[in-house]
C-alpha positions in Angstrom: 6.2 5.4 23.8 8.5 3.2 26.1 7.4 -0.8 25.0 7.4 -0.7 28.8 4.2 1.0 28.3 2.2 -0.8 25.7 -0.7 -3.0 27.1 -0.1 -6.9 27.2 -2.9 -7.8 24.1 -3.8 -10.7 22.3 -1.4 -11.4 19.5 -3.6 -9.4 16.5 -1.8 -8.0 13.5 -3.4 -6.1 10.5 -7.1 -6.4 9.8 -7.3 -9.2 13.0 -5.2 -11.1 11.1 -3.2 -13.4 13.6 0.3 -15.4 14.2 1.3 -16.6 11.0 2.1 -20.2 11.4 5.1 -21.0 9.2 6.4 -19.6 6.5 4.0 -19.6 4.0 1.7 -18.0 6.0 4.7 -15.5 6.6 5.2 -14.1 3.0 1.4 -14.7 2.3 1.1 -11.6 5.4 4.1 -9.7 4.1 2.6 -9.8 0.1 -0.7 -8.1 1.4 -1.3 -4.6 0.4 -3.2 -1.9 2.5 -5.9 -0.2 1.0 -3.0 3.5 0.9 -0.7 1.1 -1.4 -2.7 0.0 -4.1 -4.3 3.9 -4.2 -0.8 4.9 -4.7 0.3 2.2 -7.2 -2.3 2.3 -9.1 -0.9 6.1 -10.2 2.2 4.8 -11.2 3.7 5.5 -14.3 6.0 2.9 -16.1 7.4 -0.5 -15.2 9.0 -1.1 -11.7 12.9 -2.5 -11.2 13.5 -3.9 -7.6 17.4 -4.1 -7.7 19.1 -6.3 -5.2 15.4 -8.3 -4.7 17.0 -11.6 -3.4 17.4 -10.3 0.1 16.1 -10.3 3.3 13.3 -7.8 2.4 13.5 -7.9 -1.6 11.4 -10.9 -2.4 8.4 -9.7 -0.4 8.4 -6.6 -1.3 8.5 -7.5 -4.9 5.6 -10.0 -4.1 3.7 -7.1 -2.4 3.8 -4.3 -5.3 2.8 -7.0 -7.7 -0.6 -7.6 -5.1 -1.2 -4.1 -5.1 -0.4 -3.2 -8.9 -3.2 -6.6 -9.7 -5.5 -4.8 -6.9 -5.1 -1.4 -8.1 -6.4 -2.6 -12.0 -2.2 -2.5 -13.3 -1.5 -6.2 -14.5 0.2 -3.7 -17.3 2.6 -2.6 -15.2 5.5 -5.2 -15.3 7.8 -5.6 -12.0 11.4 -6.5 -12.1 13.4 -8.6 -9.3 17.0 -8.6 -9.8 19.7 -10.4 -8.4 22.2 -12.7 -8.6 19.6 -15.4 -7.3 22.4 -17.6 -5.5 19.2 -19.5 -4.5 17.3 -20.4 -7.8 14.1 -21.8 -5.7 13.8 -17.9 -4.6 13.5 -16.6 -7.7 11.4 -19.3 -8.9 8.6 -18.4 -6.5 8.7 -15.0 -7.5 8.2 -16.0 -10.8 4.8 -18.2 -9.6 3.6 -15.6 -8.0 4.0 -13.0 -11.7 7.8 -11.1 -10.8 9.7 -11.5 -14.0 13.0 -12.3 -12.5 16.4 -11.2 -14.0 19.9 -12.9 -12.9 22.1 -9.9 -13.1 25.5 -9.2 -11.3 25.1 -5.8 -10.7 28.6 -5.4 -9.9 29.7 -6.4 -13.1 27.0 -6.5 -15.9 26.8 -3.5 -17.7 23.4 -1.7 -16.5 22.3 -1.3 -20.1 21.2 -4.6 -20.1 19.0 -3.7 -17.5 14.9 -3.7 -18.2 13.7 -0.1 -18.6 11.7 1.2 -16.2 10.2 4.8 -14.6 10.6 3.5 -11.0 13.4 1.8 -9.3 13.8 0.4 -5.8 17.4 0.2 -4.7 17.9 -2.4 -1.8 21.8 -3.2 -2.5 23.9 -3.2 0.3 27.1 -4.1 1.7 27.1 -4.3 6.0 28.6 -7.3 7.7 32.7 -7.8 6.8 32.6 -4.6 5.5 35.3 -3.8 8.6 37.4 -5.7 7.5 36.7 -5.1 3.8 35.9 -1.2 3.5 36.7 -0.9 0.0 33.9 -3.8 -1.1 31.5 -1.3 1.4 32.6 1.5 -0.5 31.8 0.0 -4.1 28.9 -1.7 -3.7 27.1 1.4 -1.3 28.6 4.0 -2.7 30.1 3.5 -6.3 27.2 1.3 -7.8 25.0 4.0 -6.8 25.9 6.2 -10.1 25.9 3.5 -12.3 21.9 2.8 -11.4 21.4 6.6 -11.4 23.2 6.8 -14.6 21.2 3.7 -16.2 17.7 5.6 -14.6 18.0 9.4 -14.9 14.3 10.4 -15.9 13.6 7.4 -13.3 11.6 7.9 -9.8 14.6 5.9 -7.7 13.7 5.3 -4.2 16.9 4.5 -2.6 17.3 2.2 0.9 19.5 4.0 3.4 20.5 3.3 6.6 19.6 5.0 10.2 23.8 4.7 10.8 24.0 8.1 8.8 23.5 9.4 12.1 25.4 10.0 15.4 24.2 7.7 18.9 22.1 10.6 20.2 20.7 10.8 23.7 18.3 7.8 24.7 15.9 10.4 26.0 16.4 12.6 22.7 13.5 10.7 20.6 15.9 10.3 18.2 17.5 11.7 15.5 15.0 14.0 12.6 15.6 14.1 8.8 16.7 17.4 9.3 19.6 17.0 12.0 23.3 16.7 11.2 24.6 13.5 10.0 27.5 11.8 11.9 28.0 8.1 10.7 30.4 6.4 12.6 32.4 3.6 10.9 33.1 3.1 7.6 29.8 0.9 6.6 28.1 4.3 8.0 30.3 6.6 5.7 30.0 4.2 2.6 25.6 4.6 3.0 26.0 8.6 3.7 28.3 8.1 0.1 25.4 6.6 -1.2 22.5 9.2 -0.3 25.3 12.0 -1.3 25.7 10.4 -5.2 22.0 9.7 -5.4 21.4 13.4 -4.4 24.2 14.5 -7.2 22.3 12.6 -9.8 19.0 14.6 -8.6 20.8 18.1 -9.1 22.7 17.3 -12.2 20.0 15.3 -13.9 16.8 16.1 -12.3 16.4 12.3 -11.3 13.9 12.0 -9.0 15.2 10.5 -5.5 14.0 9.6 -2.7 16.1 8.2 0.7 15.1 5.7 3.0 16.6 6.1 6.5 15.9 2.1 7.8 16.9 0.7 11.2 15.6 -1.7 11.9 13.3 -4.2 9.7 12.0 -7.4 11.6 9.6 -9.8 10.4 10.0 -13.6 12.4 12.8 -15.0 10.8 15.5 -12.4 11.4 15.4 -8.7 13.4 16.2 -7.4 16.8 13.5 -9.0 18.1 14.9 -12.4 16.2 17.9 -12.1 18.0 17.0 -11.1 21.5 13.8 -13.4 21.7 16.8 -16.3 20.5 19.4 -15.6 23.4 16.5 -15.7 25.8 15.1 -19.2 25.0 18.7 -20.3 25.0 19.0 -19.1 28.0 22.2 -17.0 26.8 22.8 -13.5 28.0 21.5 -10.3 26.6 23.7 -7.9 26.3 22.0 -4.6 27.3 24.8 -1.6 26.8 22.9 -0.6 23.6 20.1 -0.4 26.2 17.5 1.3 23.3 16.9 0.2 19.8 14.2 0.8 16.9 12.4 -1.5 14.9 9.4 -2.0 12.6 7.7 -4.9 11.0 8.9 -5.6 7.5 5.6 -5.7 5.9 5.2 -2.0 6.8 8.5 -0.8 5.9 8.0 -2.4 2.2 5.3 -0.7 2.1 6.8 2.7 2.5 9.3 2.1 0.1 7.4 1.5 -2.6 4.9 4.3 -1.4 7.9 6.7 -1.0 8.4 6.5 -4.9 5.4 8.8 -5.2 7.4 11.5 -3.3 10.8 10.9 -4.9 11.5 14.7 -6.2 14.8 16.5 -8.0 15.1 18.1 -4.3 15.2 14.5 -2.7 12.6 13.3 -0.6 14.6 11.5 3.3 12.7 10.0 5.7 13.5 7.9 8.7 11.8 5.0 8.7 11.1 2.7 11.5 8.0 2.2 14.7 6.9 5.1 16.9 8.6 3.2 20.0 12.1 3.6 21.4 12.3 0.0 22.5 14.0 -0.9 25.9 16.4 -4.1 25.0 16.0 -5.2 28.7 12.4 -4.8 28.7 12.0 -6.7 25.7 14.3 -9.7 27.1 11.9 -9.7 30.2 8.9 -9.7 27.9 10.3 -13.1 25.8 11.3 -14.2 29.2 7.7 -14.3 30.1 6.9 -15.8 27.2 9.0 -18.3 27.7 8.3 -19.0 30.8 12.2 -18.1 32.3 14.0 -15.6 33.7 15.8 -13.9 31.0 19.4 -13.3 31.8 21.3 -10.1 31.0 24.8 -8.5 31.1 26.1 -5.0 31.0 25.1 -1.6 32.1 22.8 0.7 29.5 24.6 3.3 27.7 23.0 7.1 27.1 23.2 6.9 24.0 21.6 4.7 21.3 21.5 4.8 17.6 17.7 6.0 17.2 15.8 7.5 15.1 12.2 9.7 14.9 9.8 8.4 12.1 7.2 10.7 13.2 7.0 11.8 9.2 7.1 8.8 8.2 4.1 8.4 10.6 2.1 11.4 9.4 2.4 10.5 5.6 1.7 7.0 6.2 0.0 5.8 9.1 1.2 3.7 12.0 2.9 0.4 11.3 0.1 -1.8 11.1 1.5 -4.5 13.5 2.6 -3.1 16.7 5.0 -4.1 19.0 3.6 -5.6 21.4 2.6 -7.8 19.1 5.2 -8.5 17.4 7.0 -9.9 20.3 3.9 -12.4 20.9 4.5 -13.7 17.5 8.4 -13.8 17.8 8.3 -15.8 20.9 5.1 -18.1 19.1 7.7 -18.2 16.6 10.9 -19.8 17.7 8.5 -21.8 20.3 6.9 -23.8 17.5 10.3 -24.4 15.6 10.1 -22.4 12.9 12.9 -21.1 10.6 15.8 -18.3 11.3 18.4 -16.9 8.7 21.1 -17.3 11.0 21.7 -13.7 10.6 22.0 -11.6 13.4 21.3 -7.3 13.0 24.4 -6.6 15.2 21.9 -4.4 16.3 24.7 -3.5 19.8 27.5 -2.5 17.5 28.6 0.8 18.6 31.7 1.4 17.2 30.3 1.0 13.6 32.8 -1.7 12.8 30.4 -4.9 11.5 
């Protein structure tokens, strides 16, 4: 469904919870489990390694297995957050709130010195400047791959991907299935295809158990699509509509997946798309902030036919709906950036069509 036709409604999230005013408030929302998570948590077998945890999505999602392991009756179930932890006061809160942390270069430490574990998340990645640095792309989203699935063979390893493994499609298509032909275009694109493909040879040589996470995109307040639109608007800069369509989903349900998805991880590997039921019109959504913020929003260019886009409706049926919906998601954004509150700075690049970022 178009966002053009979800119904203008009170700005509700999960169990009536409402805006989250600040930070804080933020990752206390993004830490809370559903009811599905702790069920399937509290089957897990073995310690859990979140590699790459310091960023944009690894610290709460590290936060919110460790909720639903405590929930679920598993305090004996350890989790891992590793990362370089460039910001110390990150990795210190994880530690407050039970994550053991581990500094680790994953680049260059040797993975033996790596906790041991029967699950991993892998959130490492290499996007932005990767055009003008393919071969760091290549190493970090393809190379390091076979080092972790080297370090974890008898491991479940559920492995972030990318929704750029696949061609722009149609925006009338409903976007692109698990089972369709890849395309990526660009070599950021190739480099994440490269790392589903080594992932996959380490589940038919080894019998690892993998499963693929086809992500486009995450938002929660601080960064996203919706982060970046909802920001030109208020400026009052233009919004470039030529990538007229986009996809996104709220963090806190995408985290949830992932670590969910681990149960499904299988020597055949388990791919799903992952991202919200809607293909999003960008110009509807600038009108929508527009009339939040109480201005006309302004906007350049003429829609393409084609999009990058994807169809979760798997995703969907294993489970559930993302448990904030859009609608909503844009009253928050706009509450958002109208009370001050913090952005990363970093923008998706969510337009890029040529795969060069």
């Amino acid at each position: 469904m178009n966002v053009a036709g979800v119904a203008e409604s009170a700005p509700v999230g999960p169990t009536g919870s409402v805006f989250p005013d600040g930070e804080a408030e933020l990752e206390e929302l993004l830490a809370t489990p559903s009811a599905g998570l702790i069920a399937d948590l509290a089957g897990i077998e073995g310690d859990l390694v979140v590699l790459g945890a310091g960023g944009k999505m690894g610290p709460s999602l590290c936060r919110l297995a460790r909720r639903a392991l405590d929930a679920g009756g598993r305090g004996d179930v350890s989790v891992y957050a590793v990362s370089r932890w460039s910001d110390p006061a990150a990795a210190r809160s994880l530690a407050a709130d039970g994550v053991r942390t581990v500094a680790f270069d994953l680049m260059d430490g040797d993975p033996a010195e790596l906790p041991d574990a029967g699950n991993v998340v892998f959130m490492v990645g290499a996007k932005f400047g990767s055009a003008g640095a393919p071969e760091h792309a290549w190493a970090v989203n393809a190379a390091l791959p076979d080092r972790i699935a080297r370090r974890y063979p008898a491991a479940r390893i559920a492995a972030f991907s990318t929704g750029n493994v696949y061609p722009l499609v149609a925006v009338g298509s409903g976007g692109s299935v698990e089972t369709d032909p890849v395309g990526p275009v660009g070599e950021y694109a190739m480099s994440c295809l490269g790392r589903e493909r080594v992932f996959a040879h380490a589940a038919s040589t080894r019998g690892t158990r993998v499963a693929l996470i086809r992500l486009n995109y995450a938002v929660d307040l601080r960064y996203g699509v919706l982060a970046d639109i909802a920001a030109a608007v208020y400026a009052g800069e233009p919004v470039d509509v030529t990538t007229g369509q986009a996809n996104v989903v709220w963090q806190g349900y995408a985290n949830e997946v992932a670590l969910r998805s681990l149960g499904h991880a299988a020597a055949v590997p388990f791919t799903i798309n992952l991202t919200g039921p809607e293909t999003a019109s960008v110009r509807r959504l600038a009108a929508l902030f527009g009339g939040e913020f109480g201005r006309e929003a302004v906007m350049v260019g003429v829609e393409s036919g084609s999009a990058l886009l994807s169809d979760a409706s798997r995703c969907h049926e294993l489970f559930g709906y993302p448990d904030v919906p859009l609608r909503t998601l844009v009253a928050w954004q706009a509450e958002w950036i109208r009370r001050g509150h913090p952005l990363s700075g970093k923008a998706t690049k969510f337009q890029v069509r040529d795969g060069k970022f």
